[in-house]
C-alpha positions as CSV (number, residue, x, y, z in Angstrom):
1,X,142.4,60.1,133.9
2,X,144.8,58.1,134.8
3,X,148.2,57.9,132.6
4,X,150.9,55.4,131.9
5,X,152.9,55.8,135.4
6,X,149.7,54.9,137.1
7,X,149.0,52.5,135.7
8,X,152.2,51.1,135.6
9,X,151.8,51.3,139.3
10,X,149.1,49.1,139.5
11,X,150.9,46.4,137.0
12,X,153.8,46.3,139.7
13,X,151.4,45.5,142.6
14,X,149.7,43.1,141.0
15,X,153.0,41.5,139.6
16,X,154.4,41.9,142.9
17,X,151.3,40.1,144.7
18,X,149.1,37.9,142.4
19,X,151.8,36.5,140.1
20,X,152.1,32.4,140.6
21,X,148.9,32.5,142.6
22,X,145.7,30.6,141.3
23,X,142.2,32.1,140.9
24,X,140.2,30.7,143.9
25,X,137.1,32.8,143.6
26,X,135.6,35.4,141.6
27,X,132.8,38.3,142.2
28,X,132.4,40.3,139.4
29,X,129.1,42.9,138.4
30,X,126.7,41.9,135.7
31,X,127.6,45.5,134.3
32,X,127.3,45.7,130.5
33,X,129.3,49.1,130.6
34,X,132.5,48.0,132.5
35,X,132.3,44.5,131.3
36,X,132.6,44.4,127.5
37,X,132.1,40.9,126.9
38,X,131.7,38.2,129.6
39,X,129.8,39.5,133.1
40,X,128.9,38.0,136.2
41,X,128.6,34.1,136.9
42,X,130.2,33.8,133.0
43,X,133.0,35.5,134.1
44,X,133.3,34.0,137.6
45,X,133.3,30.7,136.1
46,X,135.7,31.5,133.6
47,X,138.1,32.9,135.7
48,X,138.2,30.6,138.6
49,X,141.1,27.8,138.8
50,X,143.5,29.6,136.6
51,X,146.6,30.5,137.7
52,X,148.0,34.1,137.4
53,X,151.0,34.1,135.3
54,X,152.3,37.4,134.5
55,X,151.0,41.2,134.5
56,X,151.5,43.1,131.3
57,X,150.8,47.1,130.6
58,X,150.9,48.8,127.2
59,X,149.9,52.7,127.0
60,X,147.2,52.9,129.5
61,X,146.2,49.1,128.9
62,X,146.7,46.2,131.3
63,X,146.0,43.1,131.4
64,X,146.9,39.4,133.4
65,X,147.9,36.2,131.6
66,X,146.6,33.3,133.1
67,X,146.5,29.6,132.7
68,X,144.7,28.2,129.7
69,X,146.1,30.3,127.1
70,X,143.6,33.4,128.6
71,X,144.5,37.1,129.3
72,X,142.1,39.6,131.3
73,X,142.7,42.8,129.7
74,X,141.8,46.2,132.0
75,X,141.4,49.7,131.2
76,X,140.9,52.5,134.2
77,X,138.5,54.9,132.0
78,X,138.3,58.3,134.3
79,X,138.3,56.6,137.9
80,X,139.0,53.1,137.9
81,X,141.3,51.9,140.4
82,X,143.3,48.3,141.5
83,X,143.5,47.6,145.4
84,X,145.1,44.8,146.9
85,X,143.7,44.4,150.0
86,X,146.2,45.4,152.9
87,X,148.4,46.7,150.6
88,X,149.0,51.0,149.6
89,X,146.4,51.3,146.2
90,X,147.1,52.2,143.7
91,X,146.4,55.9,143.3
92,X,145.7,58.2,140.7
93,X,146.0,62.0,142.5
94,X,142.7,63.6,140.8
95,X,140.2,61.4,142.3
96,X,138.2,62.5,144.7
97,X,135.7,59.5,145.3
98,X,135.8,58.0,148.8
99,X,136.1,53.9,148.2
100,X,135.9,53.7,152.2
101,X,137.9,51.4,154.1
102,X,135.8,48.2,153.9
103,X,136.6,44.9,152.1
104,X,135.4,45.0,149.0
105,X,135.6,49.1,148.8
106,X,132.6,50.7,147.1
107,X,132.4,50.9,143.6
108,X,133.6,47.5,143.2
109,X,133.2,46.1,139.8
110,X,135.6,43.0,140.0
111,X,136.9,41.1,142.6
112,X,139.4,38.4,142.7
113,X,140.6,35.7,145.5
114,X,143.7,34.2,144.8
115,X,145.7,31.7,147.2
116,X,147.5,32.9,150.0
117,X,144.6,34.7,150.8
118,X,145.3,37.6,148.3
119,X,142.4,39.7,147.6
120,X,142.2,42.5,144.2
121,X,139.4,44.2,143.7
122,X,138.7,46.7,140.6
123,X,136.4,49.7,141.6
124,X,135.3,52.0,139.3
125,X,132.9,55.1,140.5
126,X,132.1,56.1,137.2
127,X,131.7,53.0,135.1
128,X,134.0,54.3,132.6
129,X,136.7,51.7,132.6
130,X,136.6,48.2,130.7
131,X,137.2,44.9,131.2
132,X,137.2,41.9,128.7
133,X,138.7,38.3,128.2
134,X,140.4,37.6,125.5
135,X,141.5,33.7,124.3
136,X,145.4,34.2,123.1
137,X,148.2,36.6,123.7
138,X,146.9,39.9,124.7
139,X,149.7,41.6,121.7
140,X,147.1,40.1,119.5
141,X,144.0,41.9,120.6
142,X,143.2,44.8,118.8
143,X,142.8,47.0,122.0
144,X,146.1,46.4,122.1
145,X,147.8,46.0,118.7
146,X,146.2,49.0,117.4
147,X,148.1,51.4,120.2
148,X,151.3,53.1,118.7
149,X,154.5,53.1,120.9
150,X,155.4,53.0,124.8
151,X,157.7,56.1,125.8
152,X,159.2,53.9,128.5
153,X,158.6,50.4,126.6
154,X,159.5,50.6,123.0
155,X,160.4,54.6,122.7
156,X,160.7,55.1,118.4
157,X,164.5,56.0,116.9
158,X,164.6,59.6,116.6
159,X,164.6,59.4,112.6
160,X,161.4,57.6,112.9
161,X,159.7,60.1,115.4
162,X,160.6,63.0,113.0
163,X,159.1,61.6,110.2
164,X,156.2,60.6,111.6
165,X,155.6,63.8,113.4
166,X,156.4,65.4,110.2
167,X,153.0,63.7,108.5
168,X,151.0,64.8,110.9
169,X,149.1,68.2,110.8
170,X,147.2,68.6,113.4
171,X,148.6,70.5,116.9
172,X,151.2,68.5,118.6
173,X,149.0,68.4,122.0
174,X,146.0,66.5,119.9
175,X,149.1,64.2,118.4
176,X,150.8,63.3,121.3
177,X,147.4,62.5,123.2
178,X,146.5,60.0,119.8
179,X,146.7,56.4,121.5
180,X,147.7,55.1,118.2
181,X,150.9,57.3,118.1
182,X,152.3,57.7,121.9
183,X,150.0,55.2,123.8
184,X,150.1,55.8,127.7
185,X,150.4,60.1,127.3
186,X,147.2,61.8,128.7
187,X,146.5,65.1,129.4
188,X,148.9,66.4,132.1
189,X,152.1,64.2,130.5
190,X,151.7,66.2,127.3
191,X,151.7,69.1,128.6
192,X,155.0,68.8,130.8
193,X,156.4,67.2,127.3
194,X,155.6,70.3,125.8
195,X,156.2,72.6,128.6
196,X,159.8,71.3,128.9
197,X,160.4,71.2,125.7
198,X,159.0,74.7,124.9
199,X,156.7,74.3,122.6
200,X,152.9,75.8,122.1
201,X,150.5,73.1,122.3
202,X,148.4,74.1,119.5
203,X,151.4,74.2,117.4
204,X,151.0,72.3,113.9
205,X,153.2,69.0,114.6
206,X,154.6,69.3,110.8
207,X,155.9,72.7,111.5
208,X,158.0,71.3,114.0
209,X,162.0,71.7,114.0
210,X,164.4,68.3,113.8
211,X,165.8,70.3,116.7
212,X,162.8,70.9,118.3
213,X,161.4,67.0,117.5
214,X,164.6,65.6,119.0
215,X,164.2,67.9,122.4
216,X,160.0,66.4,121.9
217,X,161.2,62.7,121.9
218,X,164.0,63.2,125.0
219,X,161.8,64.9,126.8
220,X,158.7,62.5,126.3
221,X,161.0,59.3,127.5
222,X,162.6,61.1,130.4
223,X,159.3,62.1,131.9
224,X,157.4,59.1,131.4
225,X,160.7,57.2,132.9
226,X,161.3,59.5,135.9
227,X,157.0,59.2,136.5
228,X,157.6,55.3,137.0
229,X,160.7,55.5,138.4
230,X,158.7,57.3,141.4
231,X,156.0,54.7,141.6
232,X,153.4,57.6,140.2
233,X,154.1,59.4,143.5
234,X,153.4,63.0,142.4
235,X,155.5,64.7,145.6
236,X,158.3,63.2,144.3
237,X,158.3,64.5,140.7
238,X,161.1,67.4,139.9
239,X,160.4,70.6,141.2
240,X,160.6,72.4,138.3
241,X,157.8,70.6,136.7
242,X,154.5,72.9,135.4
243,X,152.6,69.5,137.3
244,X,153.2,71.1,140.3
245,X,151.4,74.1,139.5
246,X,148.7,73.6,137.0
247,X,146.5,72.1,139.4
248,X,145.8,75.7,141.2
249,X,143.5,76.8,138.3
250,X,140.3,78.0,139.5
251,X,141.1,77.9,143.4
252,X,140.9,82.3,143.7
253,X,144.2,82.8,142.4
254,X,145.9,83.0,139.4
255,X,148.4,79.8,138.7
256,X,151.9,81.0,138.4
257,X,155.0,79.5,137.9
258,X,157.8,79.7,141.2
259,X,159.6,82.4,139.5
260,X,156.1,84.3,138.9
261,X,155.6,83.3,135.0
262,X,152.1,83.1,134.6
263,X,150.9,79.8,133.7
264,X,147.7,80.2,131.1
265,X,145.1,77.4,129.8
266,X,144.1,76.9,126.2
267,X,141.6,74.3,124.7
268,X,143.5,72.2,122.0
269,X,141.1,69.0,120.8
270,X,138.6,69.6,123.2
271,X,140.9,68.9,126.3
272,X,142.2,71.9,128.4
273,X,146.2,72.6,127.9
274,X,148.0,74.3,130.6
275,X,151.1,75.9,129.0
276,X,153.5,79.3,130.3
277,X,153.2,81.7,127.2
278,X,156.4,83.3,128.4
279,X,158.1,80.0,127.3
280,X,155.9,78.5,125.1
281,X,155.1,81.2,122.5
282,X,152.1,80.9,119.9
283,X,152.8,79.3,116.7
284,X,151.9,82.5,115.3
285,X,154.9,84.3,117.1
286,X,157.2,81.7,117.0
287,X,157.4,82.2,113.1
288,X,157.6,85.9,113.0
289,X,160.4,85.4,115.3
290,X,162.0,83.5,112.7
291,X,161.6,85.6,109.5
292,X,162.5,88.5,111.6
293,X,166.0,86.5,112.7
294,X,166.2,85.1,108.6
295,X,165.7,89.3,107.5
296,X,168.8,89.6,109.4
């Protein structure tokens, strides 16, 4: 799925392209699944004559602000995708569907003209992403006022992280994948939060350390930042991230660190957490550990 630097990604290239332009035509499906409250002509004639006024992203939530006191809120479920046309899309690295190189791409779910002869289309393979109007400012919307905080927009004061982690038993994977909590972290952003800051992903959140909460928090902003800061391009991430690496599960071999550490997978909330036991011990042995070193 794609996660917050991805779709951050797409909120630059539309900023970057669509912004100050007006709405001079709209195509968009009669699809009751993607679109979750005006389809089709009611949305074409909704949209068109409005001018695009800014671009704004929250979590994994989008959405454009446009003339008439209207935002157009967007979601990219498993698959969904923006493209500008003549312009790099906006990617996400783990799908595998062919859009095709014609104008509109396949899949396409929305499509926009704006002036200057800008075209955006929205594709979505797998009909899993959303999109819905909403009259007001998008902060308002529920979608979006129920979401907890931003790692890169509105990161919480360390106090306020420990405490709130400290309320929360459950495994720190499952907590750190909660929208309302830390909106924009999916699946493979925990896990290099975790795997950098050594911790087990099914380790109880409450059980966690002030020291190891503060190295949590750091490590959650710096990766989220450095993701963006790279425009979601995944060959330029750091070397020594496990994102590298993960990926070679199931391809005949067994996934392995560079220096040879052994890279396992466990399922923590139904999602599958790739984590290096050698670094990231179990719960279970992390507090034997300690009782051994208080016996001392």
């Amino acid at each position: 799925m794609p996660e917050l630097p991805d779709v951050e990604r797409a909120r630059k290239l539309l900023q970057a392209c669509c912004v100050g332009k007006k709405i001079s035509n709209v195509t968009a499906a009669d699809d009751s699944i993607v679109f979750t409250n005006e389809r089709g002509r009611e949305l074409e004639t909704l949209l068109a004559g409005r001018k695009l006024l800014d671009v704004g992203r929250r979590g994994k939530q989008f959405w454009l602000t446009l003339s008439g006191g209207l935002c157009l809120l967007m979601h990219f479920g498993m698959t969904g995708e923006i493209h500008v046309q003549g312009e790099k899309q906006s990617h996400y690295r783990k799908i595998d569907v062919d859009v095709g190189t014609e104008w509109p791409p396949r899949f396409t779910k929305f499509e926009m003209e704006l002036t200057g002869k800008v075209r955006v289309a929205f594709t979505d393979p797998r009909r899993l992403g959303r999109i819905r109007t909403f009259a007001g400012d998008a902060a308002d919307c529920p979608t979006i006022s129920k979401l907890g905080f931003d790692p890169v927009l509105d990161p919480p004061e360390l106090g306020v992280f420990q405490e709130a982690v400290s309320r929360r038993r459950m495994p720190i994977k499952s907590l750190l994948l909660s929208q309302d909590f830390s909106a924009g972290v999916g699946n493979w952003i925990a896990d290099e939060v975790l795997y950098q800051s050594r911790i087990h992903p099914q380790q109880l959140a409450s059980t966690l350390s002030e020291p190891q909460t503060a190295v949590l928090l750091q490590q959650l902003k710096d990766i989220c930042n450095k993701a963006v800061e790279v425009n979601a391009e995944s060959k330029l991430f750091p070397e020594d991230w496990l994102f590298h690496y993960r990926w070679s599960k199931g391809k005949g071999r067994k996934p392995a660190m560079p220096s040879g550490l052994r890279i396992e997978f466990v399922t923590v909330g139904g999602r599958t957490s790739a984590f290096v036991p050698d670094l990231q011990p179990a719960p279970s042995a992390t507090r034997k550990r300690k009782a051994k070193s208080d016996d001392d």
